[in-house]
C-alpha positions in Angstrom: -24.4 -18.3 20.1 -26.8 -17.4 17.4 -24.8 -14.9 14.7 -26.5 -11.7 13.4 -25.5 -11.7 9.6 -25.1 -8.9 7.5 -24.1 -7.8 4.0 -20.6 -5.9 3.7 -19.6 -4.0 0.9 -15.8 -2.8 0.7 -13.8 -1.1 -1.5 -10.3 0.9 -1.6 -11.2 4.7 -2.6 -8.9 7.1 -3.3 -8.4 10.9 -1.3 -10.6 12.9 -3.8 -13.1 10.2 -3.6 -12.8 10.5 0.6 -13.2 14.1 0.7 -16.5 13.7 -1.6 -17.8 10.8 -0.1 -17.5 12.2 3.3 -18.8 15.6 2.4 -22.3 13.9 0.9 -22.0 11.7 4.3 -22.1 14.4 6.5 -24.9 16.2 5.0 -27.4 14.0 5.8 -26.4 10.7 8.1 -25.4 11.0 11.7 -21.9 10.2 12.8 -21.3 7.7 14.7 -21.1 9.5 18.7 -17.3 8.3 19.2 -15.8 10.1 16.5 -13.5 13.3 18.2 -13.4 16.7 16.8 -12.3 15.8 13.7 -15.0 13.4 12.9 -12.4 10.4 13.2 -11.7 8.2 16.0 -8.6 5.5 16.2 -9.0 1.7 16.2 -6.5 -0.5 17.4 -7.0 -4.3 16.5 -4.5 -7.6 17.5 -5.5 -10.4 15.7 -4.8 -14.4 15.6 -3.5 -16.6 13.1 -2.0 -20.1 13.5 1.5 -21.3 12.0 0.4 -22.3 8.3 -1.1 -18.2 8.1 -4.3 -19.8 7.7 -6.5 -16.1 8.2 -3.8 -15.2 6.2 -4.5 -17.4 2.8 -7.7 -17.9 2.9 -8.7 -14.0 2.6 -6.1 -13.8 -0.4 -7.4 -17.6 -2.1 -10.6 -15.8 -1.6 -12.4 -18.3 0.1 -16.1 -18.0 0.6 -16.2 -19.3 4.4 -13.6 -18.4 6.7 -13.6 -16.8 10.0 -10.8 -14.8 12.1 -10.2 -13.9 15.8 -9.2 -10.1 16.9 -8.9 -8.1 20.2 -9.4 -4.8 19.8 -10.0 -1.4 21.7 -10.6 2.3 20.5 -9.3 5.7 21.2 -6.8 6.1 24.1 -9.4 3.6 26.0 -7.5 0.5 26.7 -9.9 -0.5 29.3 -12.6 -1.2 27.5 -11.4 -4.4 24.8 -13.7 -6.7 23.1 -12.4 -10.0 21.9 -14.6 -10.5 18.5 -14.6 -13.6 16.3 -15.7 -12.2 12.4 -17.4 -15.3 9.9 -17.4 -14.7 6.0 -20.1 -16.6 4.8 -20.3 -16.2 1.4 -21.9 -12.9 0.3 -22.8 -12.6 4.0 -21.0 -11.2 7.2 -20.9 -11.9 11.0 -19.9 -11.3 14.1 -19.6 -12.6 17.8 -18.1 -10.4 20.2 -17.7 -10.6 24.0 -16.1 -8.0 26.7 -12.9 -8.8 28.0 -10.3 -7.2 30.8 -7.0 -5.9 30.6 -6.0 -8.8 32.5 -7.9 -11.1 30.6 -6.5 -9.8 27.5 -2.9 -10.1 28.8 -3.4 -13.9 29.6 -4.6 -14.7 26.1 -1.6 -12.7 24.5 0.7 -15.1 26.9 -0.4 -18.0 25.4 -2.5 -18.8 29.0 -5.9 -20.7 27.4 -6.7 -23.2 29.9 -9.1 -21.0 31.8 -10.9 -20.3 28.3 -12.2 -23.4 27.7 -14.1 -23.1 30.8 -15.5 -19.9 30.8 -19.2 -19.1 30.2 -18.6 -16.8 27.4 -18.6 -18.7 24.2 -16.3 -16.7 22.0 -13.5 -17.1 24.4 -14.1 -21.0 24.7 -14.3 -21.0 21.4 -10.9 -19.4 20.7 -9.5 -21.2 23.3 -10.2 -24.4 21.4 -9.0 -23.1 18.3 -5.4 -22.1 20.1 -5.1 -25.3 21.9 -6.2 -27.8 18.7 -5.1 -25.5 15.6 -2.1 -23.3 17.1 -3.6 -20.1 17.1 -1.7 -17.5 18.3 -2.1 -13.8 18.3 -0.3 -12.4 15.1 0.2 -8.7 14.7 -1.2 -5.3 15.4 -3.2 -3.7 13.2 -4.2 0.6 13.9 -5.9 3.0 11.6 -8.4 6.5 11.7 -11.8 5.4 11.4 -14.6 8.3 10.5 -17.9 6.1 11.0 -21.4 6.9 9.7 -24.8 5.2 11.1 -28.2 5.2 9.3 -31.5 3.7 11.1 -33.4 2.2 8.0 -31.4 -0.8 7.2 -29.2 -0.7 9.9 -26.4 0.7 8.3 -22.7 1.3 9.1 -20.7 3.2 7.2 -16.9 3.7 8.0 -13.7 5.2 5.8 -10.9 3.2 7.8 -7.2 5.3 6.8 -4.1 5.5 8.1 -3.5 1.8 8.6 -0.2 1.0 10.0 0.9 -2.6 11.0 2.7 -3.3 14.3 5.1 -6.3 11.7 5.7 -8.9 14.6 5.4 -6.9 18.0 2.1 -8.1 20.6 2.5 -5.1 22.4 -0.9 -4.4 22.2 -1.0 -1.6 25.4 1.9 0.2 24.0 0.6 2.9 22.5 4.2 4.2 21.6 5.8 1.6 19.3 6.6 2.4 16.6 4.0 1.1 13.7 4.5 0.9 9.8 2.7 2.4 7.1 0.8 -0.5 4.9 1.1 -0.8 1.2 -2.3 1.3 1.2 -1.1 4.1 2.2 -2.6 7.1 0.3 -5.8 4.9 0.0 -8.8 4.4 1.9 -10.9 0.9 2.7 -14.6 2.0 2.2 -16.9 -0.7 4.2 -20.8 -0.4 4.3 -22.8 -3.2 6.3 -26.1 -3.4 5.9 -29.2 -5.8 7.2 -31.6 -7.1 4.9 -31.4 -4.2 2.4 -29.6 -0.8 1.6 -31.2 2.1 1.7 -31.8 4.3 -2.2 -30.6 7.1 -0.3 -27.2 5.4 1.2 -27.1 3.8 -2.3 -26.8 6.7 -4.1 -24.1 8.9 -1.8 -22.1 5.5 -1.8 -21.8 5.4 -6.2 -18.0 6.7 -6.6 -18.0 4.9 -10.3 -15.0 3.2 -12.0 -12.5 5.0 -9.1 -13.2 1.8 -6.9 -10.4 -0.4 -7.2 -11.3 -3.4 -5.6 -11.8 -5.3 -2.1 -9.0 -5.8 0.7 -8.6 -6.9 4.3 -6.7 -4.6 6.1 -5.5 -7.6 8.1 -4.0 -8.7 4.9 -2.7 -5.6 3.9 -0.6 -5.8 7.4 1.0 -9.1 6.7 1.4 -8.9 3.1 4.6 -6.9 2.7 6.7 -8.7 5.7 
């Protein structure tokens, strides 16, 4: 499966930079059509490590190639899942995703991964080879408030991801009443801007928040870091 790559930006940003950033946002690039009344939308994300927290170290060694696996569904729609795998090649980004069913979804969570090394989709035989030869299993829940942003030139995404709670050790992916836990950012917001081949002056310019960006984080890490 060929991978489309992409360059990501990401930063944590604070609430004043938020409500300025998404002020200049509004004024002049599209939302992205999910978003509800409030502009935001909620993502819900389970993803996969193995026993040693591979995912896990590499994103805090800060390796420059490493790759992790995630189900993941939005709104209230728990219907309508994707299983994507996302690949950190150096400055660059990608992403292979696939459809899967409730049911589908439900086997993988089990531990079931026979049936995915035969299937025709290549992201599931792929992660069903990864779970039978490297132990990966699914790990935790990950929710947050997304408000997303999409621009034409450049093919660019936008998205101010807040909120983010952890599920600590519970799978219950479909339960959409557990309990989840705050993450060590709360109060802050991860900034991410993907782009194609170049970003836009005009996106360029709304983006520049100066010295208040504090730095990069994976808000998979940011789940797993304080348990």
């Amino acid at each position: 499966m060929a991978t489309p790559w992409r360059h990501e930006l990401k930063h944590l940003i604070n609430r004043a930079d938020v409500m300025a950033l998404s002020s200049r946002l509004a004024a002049v690039i599209p939302r992205d059509s999910h978003a509800g009344p409030d502009g935001r939308y909620r993502v819900r994300s389970l993803y996969f490590d193995n026993y040693r927290d591979a995912a896990l170290n590499e994103k805090i060694d800060g390796l420059s190639e490493r790759e992790k696996f995630r189900l993941r569904f939005y709104g209230d729609n728990c219907e309508w899942i994707r299983l994507e795998k996302k690949i950190k090649l150096r400055n660059l980004c990608g992403k292979q995703s696939t459809r899967v069913s409730r049911e589908e979804t439900m086997r993988i969570i089990a531990g079931d991964t026979n049936w995915l090394l035969s299937d025709q989709r290549p992201v599931l035989q792929d992660l069903g080879a990864k779970m039978q030869g490297h132990l990966l299993r699914p790990k935790t829940i990950v929710e947050y408030q997304r408000e997303a942003f999409i621009y034409g030139p450049g093919n660019v995404r936008i998205t101010l991801d807040s909120e983010i709670r952890s599920g600590l050790h519970s799978l219950a992916f479909f339960d959409q009443n557990q309990p989840l836990v705050l993450t060590d950012l709360q109060g802050l917001t991860v900034l991410e801007v993907k782009y194609d081949a170049y970003l836009p002056d005009i996106v360029r310019d709304i983006i520049q928040l100066g010295e208040r960006q504090v730095g990069a984080m994976s808000k998979y890490a940011a789940s797993r870091i304080f348990y």
